[in-house]
The first five atom37 places (N, CA, C, CB, O) and aatype in JSON, in Angstrom:
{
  "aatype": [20, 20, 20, 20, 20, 20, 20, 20, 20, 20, 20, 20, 20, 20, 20, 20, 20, 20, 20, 20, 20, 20, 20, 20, 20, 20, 20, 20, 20, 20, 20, 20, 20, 20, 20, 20, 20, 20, 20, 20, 20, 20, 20, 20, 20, 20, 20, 20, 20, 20, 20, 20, 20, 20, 20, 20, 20, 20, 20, 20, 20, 20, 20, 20, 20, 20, 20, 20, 20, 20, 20, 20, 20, 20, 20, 20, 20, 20, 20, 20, 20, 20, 20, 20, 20, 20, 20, 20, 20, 20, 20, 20, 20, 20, 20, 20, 20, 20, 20, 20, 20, 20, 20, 20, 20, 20, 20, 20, 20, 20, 20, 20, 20, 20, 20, 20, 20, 20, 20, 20, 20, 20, 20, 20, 20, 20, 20, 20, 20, 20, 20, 20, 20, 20],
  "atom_mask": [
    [1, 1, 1, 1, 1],
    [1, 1, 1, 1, 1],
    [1, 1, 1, 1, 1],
    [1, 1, 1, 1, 1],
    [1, 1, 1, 1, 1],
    [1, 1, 1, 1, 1],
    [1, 1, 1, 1, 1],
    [1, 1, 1, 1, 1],
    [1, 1, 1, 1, 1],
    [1, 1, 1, 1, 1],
    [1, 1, 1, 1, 1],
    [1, 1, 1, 1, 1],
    [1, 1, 1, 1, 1],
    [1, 1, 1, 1, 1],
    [1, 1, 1, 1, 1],
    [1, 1, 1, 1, 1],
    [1, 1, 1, 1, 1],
    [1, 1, 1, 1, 1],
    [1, 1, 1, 1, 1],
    [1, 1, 1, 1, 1],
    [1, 1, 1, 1, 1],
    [1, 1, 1, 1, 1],
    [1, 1, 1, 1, 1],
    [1, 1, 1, 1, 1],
    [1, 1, 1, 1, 1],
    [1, 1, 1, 1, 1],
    [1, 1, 1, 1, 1],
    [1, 1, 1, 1, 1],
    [1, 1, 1, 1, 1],
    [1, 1, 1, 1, 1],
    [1, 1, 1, 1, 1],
    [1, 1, 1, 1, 1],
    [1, 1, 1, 1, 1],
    [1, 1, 1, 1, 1],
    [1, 1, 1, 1, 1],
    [1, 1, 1, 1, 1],
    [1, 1, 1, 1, 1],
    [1, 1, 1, 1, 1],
    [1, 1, 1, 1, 1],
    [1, 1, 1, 1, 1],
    [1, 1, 1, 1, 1],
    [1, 1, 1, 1, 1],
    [1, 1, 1, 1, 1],
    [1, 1, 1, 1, 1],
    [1, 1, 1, 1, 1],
    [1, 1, 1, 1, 1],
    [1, 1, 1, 1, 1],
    [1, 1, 1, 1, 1],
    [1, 1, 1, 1, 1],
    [1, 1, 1, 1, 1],
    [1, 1, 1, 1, 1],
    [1, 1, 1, 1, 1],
    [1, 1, 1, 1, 1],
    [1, 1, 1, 1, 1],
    [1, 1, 1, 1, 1],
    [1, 1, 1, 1, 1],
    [1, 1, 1, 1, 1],
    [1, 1, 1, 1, 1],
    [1, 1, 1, 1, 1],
    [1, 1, 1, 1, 1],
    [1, 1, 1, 1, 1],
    [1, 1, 1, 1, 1],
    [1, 1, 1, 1, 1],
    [1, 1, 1, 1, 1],
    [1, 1, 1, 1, 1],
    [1, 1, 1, 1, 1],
    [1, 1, 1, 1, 1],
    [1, 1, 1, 1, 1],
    [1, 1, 1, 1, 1],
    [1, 1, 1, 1, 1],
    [1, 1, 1, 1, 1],
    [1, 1, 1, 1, 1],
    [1, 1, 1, 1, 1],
    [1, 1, 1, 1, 1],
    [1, 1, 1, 1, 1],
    [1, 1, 1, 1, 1],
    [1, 1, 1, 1, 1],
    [1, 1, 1, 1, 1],
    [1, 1, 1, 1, 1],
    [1, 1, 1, 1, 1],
    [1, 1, 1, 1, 1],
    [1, 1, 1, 1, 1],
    [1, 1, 1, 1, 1],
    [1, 1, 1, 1, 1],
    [1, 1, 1, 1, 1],
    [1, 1, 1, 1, 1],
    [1, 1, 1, 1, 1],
    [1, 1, 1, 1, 1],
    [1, 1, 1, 1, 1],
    [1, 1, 1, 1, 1],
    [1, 1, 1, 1, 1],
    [1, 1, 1, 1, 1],
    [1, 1, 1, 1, 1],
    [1, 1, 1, 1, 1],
    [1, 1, 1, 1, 1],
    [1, 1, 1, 1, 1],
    [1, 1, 1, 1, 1],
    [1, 1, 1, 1, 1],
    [1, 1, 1, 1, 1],
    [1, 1, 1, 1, 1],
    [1, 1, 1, 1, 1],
    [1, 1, 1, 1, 1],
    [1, 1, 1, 1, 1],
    [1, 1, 1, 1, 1],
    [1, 1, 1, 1, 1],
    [1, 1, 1, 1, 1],
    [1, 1, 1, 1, 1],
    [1, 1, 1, 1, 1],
    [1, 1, 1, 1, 1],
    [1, 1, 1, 1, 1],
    [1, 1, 1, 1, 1],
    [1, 1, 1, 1, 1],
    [1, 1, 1, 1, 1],
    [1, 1, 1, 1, 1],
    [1, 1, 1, 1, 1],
    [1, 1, 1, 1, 1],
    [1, 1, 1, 1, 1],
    [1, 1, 1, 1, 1],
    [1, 1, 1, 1, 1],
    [1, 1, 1, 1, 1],
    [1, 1, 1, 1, 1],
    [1, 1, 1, 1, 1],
    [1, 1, 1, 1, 1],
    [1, 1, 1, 1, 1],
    [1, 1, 1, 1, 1],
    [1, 1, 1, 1, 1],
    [1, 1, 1, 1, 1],
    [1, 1, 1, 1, 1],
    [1, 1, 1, 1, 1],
    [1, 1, 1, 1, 1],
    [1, 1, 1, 1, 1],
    [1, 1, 1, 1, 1],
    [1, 1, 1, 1, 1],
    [1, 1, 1, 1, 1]
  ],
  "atom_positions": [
    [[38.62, 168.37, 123.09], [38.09, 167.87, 121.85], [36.76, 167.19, 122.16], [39.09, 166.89, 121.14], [36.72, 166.03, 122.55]],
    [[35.41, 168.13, 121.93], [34.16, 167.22, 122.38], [33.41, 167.02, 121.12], [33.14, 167.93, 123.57], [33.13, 167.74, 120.16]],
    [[33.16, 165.73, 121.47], [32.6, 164.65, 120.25], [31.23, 164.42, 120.62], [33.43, 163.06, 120.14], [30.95, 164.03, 121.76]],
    [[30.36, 164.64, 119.78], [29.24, 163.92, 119.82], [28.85, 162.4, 119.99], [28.85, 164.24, 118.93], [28.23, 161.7, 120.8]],
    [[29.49, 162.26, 118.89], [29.45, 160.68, 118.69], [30.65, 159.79, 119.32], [29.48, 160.39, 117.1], [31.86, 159.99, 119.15]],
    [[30.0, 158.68, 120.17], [31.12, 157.95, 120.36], [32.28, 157.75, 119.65], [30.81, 157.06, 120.48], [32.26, 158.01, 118.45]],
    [[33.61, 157.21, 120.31], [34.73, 157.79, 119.25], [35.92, 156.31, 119.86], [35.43, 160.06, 119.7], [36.41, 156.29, 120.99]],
    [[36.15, 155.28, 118.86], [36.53, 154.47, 118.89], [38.3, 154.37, 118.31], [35.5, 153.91, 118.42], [38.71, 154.11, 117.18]],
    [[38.93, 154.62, 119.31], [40.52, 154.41, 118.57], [41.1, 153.0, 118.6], [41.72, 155.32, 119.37], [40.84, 152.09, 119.39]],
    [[41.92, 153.01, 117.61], [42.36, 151.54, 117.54], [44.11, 152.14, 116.92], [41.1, 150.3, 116.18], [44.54, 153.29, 116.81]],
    [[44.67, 150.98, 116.65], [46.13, 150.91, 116.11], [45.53, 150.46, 114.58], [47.36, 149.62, 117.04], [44.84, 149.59, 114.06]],
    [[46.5, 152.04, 114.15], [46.07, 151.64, 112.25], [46.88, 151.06, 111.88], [45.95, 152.71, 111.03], [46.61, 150.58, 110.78]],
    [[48.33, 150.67, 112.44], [48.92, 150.29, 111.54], [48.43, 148.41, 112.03], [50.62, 151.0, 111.52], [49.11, 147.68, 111.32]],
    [[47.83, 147.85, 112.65], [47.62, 146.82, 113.03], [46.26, 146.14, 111.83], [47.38, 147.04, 114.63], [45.18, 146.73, 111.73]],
    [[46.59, 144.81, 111.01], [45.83, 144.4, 110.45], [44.37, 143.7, 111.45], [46.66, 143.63, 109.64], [43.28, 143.92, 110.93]],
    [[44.34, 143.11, 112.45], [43.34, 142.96, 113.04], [42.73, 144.07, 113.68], [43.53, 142.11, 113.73], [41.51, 143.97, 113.68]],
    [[43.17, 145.11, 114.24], [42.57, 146.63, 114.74], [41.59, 147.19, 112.91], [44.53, 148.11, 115.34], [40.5, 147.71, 112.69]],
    [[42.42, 146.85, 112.26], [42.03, 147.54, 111.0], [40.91, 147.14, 110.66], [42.85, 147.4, 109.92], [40.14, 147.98, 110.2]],
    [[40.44, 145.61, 110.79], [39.61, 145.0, 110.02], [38.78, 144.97, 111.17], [40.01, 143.74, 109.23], [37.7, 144.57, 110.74]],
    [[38.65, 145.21, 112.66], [37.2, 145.03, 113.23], [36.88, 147.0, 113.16], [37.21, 144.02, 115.29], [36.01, 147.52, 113.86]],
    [[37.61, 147.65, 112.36], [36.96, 149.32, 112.21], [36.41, 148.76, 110.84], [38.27, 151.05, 112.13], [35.2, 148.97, 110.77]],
    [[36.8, 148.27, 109.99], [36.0, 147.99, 108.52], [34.84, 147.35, 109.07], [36.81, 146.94, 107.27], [33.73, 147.84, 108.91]],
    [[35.03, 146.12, 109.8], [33.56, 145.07, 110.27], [32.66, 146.39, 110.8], [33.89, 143.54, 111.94], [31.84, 146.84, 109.99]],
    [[32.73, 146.83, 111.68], [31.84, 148.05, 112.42], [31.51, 149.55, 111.46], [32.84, 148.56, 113.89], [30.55, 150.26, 111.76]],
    [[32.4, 149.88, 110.35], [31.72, 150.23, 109.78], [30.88, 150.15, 108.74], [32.02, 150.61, 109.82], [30.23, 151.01, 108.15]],
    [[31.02, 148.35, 108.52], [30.13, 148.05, 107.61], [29.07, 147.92, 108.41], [30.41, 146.99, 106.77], [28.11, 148.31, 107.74]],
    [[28.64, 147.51, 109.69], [27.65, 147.23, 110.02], [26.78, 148.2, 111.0], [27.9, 146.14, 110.39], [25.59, 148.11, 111.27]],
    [[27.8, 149.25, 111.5], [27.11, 150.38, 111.66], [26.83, 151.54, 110.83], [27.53, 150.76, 112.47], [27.46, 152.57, 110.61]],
    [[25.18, 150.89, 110.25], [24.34, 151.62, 109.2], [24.0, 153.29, 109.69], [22.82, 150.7, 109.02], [23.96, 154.34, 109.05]],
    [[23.82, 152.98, 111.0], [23.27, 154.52, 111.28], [24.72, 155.73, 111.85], [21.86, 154.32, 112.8], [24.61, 156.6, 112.71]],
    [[26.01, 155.38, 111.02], [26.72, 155.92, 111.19], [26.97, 156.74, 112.89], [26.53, 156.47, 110.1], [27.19, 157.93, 113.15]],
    [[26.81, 155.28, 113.97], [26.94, 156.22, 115.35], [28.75, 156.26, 115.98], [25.73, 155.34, 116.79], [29.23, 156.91, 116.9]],
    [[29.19, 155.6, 115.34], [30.73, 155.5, 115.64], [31.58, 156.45, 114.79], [31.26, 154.02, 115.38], [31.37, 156.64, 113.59]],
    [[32.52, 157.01, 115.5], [33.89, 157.59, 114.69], [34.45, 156.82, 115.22], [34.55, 159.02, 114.75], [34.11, 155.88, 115.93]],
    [[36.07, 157.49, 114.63], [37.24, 156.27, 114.57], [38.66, 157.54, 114.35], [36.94, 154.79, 112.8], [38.56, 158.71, 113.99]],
    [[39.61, 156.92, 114.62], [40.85, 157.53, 115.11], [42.17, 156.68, 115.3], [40.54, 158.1, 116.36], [42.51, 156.13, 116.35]],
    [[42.72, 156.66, 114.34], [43.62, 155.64, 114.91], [44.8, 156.45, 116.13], [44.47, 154.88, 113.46], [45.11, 157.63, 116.23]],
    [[45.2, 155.35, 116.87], [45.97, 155.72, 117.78], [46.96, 157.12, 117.59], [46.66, 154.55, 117.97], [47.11, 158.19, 118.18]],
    [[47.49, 156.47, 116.47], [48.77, 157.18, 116.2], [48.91, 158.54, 115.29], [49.58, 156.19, 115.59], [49.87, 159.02, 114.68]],
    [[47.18, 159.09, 115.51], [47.03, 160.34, 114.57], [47.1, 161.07, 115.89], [45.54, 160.58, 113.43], [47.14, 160.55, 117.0]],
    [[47.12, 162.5, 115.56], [47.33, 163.96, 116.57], [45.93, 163.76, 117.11], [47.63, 165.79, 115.69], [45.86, 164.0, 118.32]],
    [[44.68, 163.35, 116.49], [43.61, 163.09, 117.4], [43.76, 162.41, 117.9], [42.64, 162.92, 117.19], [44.16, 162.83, 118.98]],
    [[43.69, 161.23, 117.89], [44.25, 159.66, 118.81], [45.06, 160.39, 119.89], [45.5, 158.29, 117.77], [44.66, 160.27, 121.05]],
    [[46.08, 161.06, 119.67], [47.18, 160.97, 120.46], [46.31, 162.01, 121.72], [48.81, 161.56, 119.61], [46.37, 161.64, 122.89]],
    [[45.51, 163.34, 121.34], [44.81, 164.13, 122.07], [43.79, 163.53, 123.09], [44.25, 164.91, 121.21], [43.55, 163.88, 124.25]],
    [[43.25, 162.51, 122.3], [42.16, 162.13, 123.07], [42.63, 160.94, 124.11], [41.0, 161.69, 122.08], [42.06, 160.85, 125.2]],
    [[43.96, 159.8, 123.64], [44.07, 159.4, 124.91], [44.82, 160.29, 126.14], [44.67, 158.21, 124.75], [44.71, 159.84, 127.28]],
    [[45.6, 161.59, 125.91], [45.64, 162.0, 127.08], [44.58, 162.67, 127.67], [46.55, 162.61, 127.15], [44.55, 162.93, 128.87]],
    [[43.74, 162.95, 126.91], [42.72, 163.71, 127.71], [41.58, 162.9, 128.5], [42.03, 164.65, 126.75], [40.84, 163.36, 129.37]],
    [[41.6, 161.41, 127.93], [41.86, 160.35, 129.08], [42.61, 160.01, 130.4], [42.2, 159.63, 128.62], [42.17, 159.7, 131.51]],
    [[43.99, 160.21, 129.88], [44.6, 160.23, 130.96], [45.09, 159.39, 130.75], [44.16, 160.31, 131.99], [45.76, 159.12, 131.74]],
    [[45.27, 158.48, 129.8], [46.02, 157.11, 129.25], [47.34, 157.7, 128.63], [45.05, 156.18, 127.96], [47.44, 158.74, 127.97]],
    [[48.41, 156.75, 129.02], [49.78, 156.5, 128.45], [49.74, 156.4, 126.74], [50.36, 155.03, 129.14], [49.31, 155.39, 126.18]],
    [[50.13, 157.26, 126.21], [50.35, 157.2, 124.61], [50.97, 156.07, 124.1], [51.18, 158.29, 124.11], [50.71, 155.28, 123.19]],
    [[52.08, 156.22, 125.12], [52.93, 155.21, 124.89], [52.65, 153.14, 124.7], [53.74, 155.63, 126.05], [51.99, 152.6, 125.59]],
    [[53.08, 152.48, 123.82], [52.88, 151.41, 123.78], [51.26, 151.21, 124.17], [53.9, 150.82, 124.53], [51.07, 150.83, 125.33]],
    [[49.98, 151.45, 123.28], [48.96, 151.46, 123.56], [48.18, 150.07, 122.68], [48.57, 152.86, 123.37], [47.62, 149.96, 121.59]],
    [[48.45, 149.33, 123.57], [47.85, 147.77, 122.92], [46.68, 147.48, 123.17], [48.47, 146.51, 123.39], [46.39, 146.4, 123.67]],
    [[45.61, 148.57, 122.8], [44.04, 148.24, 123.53], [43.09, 148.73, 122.73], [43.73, 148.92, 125.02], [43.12, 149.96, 122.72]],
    [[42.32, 148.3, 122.1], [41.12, 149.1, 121.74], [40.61, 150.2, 122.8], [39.99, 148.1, 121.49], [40.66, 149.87, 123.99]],
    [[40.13, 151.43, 122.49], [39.98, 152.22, 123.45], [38.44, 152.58, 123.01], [41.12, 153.38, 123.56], [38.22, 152.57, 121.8]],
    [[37.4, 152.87, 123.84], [35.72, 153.45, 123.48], [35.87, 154.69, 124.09], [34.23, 152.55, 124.22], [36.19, 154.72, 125.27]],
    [[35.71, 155.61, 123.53], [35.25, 156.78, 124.6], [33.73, 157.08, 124.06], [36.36, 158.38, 124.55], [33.56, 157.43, 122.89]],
    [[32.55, 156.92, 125.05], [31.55, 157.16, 125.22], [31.06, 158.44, 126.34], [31.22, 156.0, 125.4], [31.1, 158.29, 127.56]],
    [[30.64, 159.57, 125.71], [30.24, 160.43, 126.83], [31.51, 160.83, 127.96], [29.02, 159.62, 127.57], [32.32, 161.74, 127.79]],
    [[31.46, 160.16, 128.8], [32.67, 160.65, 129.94], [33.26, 159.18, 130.0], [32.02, 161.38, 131.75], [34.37, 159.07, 130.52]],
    [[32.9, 158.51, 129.74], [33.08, 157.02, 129.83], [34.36, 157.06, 129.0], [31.77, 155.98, 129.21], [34.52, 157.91, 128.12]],
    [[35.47, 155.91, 129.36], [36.24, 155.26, 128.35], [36.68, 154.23, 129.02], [37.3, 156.02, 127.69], [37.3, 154.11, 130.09]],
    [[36.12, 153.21, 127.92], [36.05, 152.03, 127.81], [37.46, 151.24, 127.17], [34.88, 151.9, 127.08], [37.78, 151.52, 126.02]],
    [[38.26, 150.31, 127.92], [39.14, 149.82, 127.23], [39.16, 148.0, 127.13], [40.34, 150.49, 127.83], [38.2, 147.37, 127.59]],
    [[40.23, 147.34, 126.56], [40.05, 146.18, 126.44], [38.72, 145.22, 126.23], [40.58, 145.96, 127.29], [37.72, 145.63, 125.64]],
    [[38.83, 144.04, 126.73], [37.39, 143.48, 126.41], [35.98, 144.46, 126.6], [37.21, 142.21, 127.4], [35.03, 144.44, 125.82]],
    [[36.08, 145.22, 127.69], [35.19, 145.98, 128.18], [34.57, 147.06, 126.76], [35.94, 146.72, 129.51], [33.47, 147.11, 126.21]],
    [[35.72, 147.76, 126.56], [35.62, 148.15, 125.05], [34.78, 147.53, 123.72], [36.86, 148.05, 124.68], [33.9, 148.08, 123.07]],
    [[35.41, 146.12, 123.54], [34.67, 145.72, 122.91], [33.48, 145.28, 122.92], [35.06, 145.3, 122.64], [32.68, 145.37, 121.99]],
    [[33.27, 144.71, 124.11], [31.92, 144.11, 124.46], [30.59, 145.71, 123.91], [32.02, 143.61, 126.69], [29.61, 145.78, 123.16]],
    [[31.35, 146.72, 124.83], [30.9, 148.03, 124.53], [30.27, 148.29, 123.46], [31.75, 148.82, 124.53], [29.06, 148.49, 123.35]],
    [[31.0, 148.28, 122.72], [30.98, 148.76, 121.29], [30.24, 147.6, 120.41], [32.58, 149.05, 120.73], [29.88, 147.89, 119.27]],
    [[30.02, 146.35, 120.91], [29.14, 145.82, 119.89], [27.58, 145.61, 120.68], [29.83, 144.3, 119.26], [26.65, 144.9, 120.32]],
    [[27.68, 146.44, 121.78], [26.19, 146.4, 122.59], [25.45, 147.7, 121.85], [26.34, 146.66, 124.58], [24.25, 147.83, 121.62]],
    [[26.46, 148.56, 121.57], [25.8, 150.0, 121.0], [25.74, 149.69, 119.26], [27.02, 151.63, 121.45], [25.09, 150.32, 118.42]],
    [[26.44, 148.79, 119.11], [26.18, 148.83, 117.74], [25.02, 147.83, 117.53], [27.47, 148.5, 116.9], [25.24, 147.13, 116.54]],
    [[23.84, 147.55, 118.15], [22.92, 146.66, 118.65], [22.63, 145.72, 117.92], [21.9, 147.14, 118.98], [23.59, 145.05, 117.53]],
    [[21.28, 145.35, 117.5], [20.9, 144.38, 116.82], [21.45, 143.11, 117.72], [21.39, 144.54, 115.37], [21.69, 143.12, 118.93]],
    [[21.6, 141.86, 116.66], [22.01, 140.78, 117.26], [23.2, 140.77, 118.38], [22.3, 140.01, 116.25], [23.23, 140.17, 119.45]],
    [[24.14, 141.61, 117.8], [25.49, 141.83, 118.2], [25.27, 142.2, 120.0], [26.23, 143.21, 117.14], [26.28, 142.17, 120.7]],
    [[24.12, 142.5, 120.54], [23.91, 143.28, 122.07], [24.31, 141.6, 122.44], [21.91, 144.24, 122.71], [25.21, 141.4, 123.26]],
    [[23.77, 140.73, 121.96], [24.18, 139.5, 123.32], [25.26, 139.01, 122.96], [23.18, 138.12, 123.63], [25.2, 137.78, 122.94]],
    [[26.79, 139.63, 122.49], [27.64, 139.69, 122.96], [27.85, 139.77, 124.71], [27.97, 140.49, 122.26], [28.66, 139.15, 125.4]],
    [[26.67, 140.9, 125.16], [27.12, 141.33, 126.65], [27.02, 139.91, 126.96], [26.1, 142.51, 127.68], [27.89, 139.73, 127.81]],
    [[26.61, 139.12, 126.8], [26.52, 137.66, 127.94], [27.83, 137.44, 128.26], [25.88, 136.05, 127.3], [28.03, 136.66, 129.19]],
    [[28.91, 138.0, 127.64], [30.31, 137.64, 127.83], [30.61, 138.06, 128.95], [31.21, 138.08, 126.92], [31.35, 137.49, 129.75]],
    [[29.9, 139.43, 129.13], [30.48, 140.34, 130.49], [30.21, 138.82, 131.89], [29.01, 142.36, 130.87], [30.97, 138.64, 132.84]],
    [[29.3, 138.21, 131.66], [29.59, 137.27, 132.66], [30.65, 136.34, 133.29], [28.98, 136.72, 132.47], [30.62, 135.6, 134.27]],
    [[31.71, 136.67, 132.28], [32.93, 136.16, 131.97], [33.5, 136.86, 133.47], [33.63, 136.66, 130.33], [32.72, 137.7, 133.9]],
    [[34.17, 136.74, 133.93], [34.57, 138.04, 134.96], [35.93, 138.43, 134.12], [34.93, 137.57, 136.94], [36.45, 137.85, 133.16]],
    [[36.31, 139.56, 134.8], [37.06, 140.66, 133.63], [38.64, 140.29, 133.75], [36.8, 142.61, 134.06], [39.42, 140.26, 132.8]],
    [[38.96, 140.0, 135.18], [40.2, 139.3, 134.12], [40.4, 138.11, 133.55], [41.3, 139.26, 134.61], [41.41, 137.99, 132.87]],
    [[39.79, 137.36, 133.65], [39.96, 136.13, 132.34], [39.72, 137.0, 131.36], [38.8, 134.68, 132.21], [40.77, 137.33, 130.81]],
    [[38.0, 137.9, 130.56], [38.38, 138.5, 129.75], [39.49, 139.18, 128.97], [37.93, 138.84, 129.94], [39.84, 139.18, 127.79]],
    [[39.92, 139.77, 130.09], [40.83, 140.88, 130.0], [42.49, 140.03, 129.57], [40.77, 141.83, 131.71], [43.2, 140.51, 128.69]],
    [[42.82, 138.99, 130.19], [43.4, 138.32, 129.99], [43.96, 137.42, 128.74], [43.04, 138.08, 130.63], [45.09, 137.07, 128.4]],
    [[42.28, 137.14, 128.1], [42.75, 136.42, 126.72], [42.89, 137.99, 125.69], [41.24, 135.01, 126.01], [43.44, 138.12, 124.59]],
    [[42.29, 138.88, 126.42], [42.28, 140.08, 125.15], [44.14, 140.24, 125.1], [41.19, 142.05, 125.77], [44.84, 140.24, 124.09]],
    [[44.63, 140.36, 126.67], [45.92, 140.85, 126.71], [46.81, 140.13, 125.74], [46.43, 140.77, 128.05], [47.78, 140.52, 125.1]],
    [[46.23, 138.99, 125.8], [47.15, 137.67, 125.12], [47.13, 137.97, 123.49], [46.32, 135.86, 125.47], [48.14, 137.78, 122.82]],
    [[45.92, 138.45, 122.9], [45.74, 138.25, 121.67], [46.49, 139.29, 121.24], [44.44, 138.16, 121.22], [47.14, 139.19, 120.2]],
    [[46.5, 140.51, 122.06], [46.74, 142.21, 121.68], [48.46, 142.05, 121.88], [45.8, 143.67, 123.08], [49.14, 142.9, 121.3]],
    [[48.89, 141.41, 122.36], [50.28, 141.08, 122.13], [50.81, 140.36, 121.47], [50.76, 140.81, 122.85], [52.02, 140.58, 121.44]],
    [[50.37, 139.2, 120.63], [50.53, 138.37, 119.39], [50.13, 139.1, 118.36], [49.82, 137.12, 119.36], [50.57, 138.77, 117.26]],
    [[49.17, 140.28, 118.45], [48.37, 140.74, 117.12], [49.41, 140.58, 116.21], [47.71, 142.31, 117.06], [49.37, 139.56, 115.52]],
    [[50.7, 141.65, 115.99], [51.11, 141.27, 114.86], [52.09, 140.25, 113.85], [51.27, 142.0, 114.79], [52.51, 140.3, 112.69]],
    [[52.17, 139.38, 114.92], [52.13, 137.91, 114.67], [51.08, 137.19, 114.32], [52.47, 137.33, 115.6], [51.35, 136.06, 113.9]],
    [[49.98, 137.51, 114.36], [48.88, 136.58, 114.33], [48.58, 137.42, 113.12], [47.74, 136.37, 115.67], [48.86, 136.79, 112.1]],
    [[48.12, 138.6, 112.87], [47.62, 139.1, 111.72], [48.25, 139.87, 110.7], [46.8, 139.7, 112.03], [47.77, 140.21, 109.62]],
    [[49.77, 140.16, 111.33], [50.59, 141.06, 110.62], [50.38, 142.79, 110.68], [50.42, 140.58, 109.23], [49.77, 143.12, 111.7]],
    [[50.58, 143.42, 110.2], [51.04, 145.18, 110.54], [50.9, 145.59, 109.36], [52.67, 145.67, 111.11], [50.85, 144.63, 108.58]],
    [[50.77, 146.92, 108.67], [50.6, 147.86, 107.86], [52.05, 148.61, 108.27], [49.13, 148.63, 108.04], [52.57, 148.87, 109.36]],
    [[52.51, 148.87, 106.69], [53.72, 149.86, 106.9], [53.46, 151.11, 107.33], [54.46, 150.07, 105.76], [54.26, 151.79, 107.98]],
    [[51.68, 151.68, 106.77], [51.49, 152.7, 106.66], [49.98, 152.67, 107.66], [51.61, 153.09, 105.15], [49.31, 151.64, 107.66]],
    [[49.61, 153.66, 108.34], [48.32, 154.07, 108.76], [47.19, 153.31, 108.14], [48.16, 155.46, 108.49], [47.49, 152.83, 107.04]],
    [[45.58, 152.98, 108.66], [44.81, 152.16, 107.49], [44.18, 153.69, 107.21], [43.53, 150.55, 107.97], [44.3, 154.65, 107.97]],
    [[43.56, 153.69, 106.1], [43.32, 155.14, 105.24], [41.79, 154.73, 104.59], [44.76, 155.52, 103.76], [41.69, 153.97, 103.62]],
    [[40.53, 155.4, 105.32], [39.42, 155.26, 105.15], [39.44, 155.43, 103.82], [38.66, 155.95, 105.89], [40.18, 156.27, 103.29]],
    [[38.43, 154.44, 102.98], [37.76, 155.31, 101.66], [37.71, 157.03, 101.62], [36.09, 154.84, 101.57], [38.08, 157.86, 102.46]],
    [[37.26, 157.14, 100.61], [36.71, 158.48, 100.45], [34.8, 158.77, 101.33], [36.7, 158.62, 98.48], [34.29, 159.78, 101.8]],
    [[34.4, 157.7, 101.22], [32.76, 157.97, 101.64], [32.8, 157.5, 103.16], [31.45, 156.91, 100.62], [31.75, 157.6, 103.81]],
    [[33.79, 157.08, 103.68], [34.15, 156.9, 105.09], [34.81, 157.48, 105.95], [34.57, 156.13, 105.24], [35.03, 157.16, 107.12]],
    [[35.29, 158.86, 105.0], [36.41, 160.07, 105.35], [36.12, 160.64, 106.71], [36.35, 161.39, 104.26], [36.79, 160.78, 107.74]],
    [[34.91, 160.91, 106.34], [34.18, 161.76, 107.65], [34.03, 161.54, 108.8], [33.12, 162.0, 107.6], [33.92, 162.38, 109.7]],
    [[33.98, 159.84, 108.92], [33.75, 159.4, 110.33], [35.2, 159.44, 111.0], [33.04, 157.83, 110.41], [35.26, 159.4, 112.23]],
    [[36.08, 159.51, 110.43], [37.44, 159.46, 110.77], [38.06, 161.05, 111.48], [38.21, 159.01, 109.31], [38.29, 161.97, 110.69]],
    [[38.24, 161.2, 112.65], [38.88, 162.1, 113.5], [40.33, 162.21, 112.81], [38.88, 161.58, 115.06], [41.11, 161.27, 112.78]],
    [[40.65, 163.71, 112.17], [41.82, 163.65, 112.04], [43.26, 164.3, 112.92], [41.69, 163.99, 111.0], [44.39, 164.05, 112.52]]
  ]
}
């Protein structure tokens, strides 16, 4: 499955996964991100063709080019390409990666305690259809 455009999966049924794909596609104007949630037949294709465990997948995932980007690394990622102000996010990378990686683990296992779950998949608008891998 080769993508042009970077291709960002997350957990749809997760209310905080849900709402930083709404934040990013409100603010990525020049439409450079797709999106996939985990748990669609694309999601599911593209993390093995990663090479990632389907199973229990608690991570934001980036796939850039040959690159895939997960956890903090991911995110940091993804708001350096989505540029503007958002690039000095990277100052975080100074963080070293497992403390990063660490508070991400922490949060990504409370998520749906902390933000709650969707019964159902999150389901782009209609004018957001497209960016969405089905």
């Amino acid at each position: 499955m080769k993508n042009q455009n970077p291709v960002i999966l997350f957990d749809g049924i997760c209310n905080l996964c849900s709402g930083w794909v709404q934040f990013l596609i409100k603010k990525d104007t020049n439409m450079k991100f797709r999106f996939a949630p985990i748990q669609s037949n694309s999601g599911q294709k593209l993390l093995l063709n990663a090479g990632l465990d389907i199973r229990n997948m608690e991570t934001v995932i980036y796939i850039k080019g040959n690159n895939c980007f997960r956890e903090s690394d991911a995110a940091l990622e993804i708001l350096k390409d989505l540029g503007g102000i958002w690039t000095f996010a990277s100052v975080l990378k100074l963080i070293p990666g497992t403390l990063r990686n660490g508070f991400y683990r922490f949060i990504a296992k409370k998520r749906y305690r902390f933000f709650g779950k969707r019964t159902t998949c999150f389901i782009p608008t209609p004018e957001n259809q497209k960016r969405f891998l089905t």
